[in-house]
C-alpha positions, 0 to 999 in steps of 0.5 A: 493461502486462501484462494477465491473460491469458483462458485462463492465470493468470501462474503458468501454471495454469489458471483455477480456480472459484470455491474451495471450503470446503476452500481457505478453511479452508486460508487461514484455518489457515495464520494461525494457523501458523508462517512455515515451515509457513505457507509449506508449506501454501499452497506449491501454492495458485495465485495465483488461487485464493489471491485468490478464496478471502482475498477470499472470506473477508474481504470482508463481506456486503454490500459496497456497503452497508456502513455507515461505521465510525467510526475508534476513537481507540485502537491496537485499529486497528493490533493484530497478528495473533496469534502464531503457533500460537495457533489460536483466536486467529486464528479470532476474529481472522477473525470479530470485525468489523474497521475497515475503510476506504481512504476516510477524512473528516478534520476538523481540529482547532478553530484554537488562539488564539494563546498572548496571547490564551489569556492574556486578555492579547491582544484577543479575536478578531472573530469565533469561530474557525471550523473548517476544512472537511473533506477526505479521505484515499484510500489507494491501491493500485499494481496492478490493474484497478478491478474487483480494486480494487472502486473506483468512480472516479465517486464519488471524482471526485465528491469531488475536485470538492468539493474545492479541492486535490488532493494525492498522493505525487509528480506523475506527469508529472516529468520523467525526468533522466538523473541519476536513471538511477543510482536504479534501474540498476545499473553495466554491469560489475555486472548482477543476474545477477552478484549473483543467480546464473544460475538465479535470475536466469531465475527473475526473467525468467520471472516478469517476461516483459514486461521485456526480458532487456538491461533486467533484468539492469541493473535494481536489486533495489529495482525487480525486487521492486517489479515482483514484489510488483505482479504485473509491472504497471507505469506508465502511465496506467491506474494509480489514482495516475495517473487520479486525479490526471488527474481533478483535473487536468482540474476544474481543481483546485489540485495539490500533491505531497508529495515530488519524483520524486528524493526518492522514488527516494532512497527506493527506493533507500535500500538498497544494491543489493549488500546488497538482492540478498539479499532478492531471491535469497529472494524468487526462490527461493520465488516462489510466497510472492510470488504469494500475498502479491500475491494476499492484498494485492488481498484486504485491500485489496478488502476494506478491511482495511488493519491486516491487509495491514500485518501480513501484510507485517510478517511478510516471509514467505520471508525469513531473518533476515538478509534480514528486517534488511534489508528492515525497512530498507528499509520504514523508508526508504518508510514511516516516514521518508516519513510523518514528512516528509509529516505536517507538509505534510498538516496544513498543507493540511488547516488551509488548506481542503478536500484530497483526498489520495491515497497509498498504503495502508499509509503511512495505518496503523501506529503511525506510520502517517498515521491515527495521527499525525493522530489524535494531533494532535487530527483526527477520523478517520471511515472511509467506505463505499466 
């Protein structure tokens, strides 16, 4: 896995200080822009400097002391950011408080009696319907170090431990079968150059040094953007999917998975890669919104401002119209079709006994994020300090 390098940032600048009021100003402005001059203004920022300066601006005070948030029962959690130009919109938007959270404690709901005996035609039950224990809710993020993250893996291993099961997206120990090879390489009398063109496609390999030439060239696009928008990292053990469920694993707690390995490259894969390449070719000719975007995706989620991370990733900067239909394809596919298949097995564990559940960030907000179809369930959701 590609690791930052001491001397040299990964869009080969050098490492800047700590940025100054002038950077930050600059990254608040451009909120409040349009995408174009949105993108013009932050053209020249660095990955690294974009990083601190977004961290800078949204991470409170005092971080590891901050009291936990309750989780308000209306849409105020998924508000979108302001629309573009409306200034002073987006400044309260920077200093009005946020919830903030990607640890939640969810209680389910009393258990219903069974409609004979709300009837009064049934016998009444022996004892009082007892309310299933609390479980919790992590969102997680794909990339970085546990330091970016802010994530303290002791107190999480903690909480699996009080836990009796231990649920995330797909088993990170399935097995690769050959058939699955078709979900993320292309045909050998199709490569990605062919569809990208040579120079972007040199862009790619530049921005992706640690994936060999031969292996680039049959990758989909689906899986070049996913490397992209992860700041080339990938796999292995060190990921927060993997030590978790390596955590759980070794207290000997019961695990359960959501989806199949196949069932999430279907997913990924939903688009065709003919029609996808689009969306890449845009992305590689303006790389440096990719760096930025990765950067501000570190800072909210450091920052535990996950509603703001789904709306900056709403906004498909570098994107035309076109590309913008078929990537909210694609998003439909990895976020709202997956959520709607995985409420029903959440709500099944959560009402069997404590969980601890690990998934990725942005499928927990959102209209038809997991936060709100638990809640429209009748869950109390409460964000904690973490």
């Amino acid at each position: 896995m590609p690791q930052h390098a001491a001397s040299r940032q990964r869009d080969g600048s050098l490492p800047t200080t700590r940025p100054g009021r002038a950077l930050l100003l600059a990254l608040l402005l451009a909120l409040s822009l349009s995408a174009q001059a949105r993108q013009d203004m932050l053209r020249g920022v660095s990955a690294h400097a974009a990083s601190e300066a977004a961290g800078a601006q949204l991470r409170p005070p005092s971080q590891d002391a901050a009291p936990a948030v309750p989780v308000p029962d209306t849409a105020a959690a998924t508000a979108p950011l302001p629309a573009a130009g409306d200034a002073r919109a987006a400044a309260a938007m920077a200093t009005a408080p946020r919830e903030r959270g990607v640890l939640f404690k969810v209680v389910p709901p009393m258990p219903a009696l069974l409609p004979a005996q709300a009837e009064g035609g049934g016998p009444a039950p022996a004892t009082p319907p007892v309310s299933p224990p609390a479980s919790y809710l992590l969102g997680t993020i794909h990339f970085g170090t546990p330091e970016e993250q802010g994530i303290d893996y002791v107190q999480l291993g903690q909480l699996i431990e009080s836990s009796a099961t231990f649920i995330n997206e797909v088993d990170i120990d399935s097995a690769w079968a050959p058939d699955y090879d078709g979900y993320r390489w292309l045909p050998e009398d199709t490569p990605l150059d062919a569809m990208i063109g040579a120079a972007v496609m040199a862009q790619a390999q530049a921005l992706l040094p640690g994936i060999r030439a031969q292996d680039l060239r049959r990758m989909k696009p689906w899986a070049v953007l996913a490397l992209l928008e992860a700041r080339g990292e990938h796999g292995g053990d060190a990921t927060m999917d993997a030590r978790l469920q390596r955590t759980a694993a070794a207290a000997g707690k019961r695990l359960l998975h959501l989806e199949t390995l196949e069932q999430q490259l279907q997913a990924l894969d939903c688009v065709p890669a003919n029609e996808h390449a689009r969306v890449l070719d845009e992305r590689l000719r303006k790389s440096w919104v990719l760096r930025i975007e990765s950067a501000e995706a570190m800072a909210f989620y450091r920052s535990r401002v996950l509603d703001a991370w789904l709306s900056s990733i709403d906004r498909m900067d570098g994107l035309d119209d076109a590309a913008k239909a078929i990537e909210q394809r694609a998003r439909t596919c990895l976020l709202e079709d997956r959520n709607a298949r995985w409420i029903g097995p959440l709500e099944t564990a959560f009402q069997d006994g404590s969980s601890f559940v690990a998934v990725g960030a942005i499928h927990l907000v959102g209209p038809q994020g997991l936060l709100a179809r638990l809640r429209s369930d009748g869950y109390r959701i409460e964000a904690l300090p973490f």
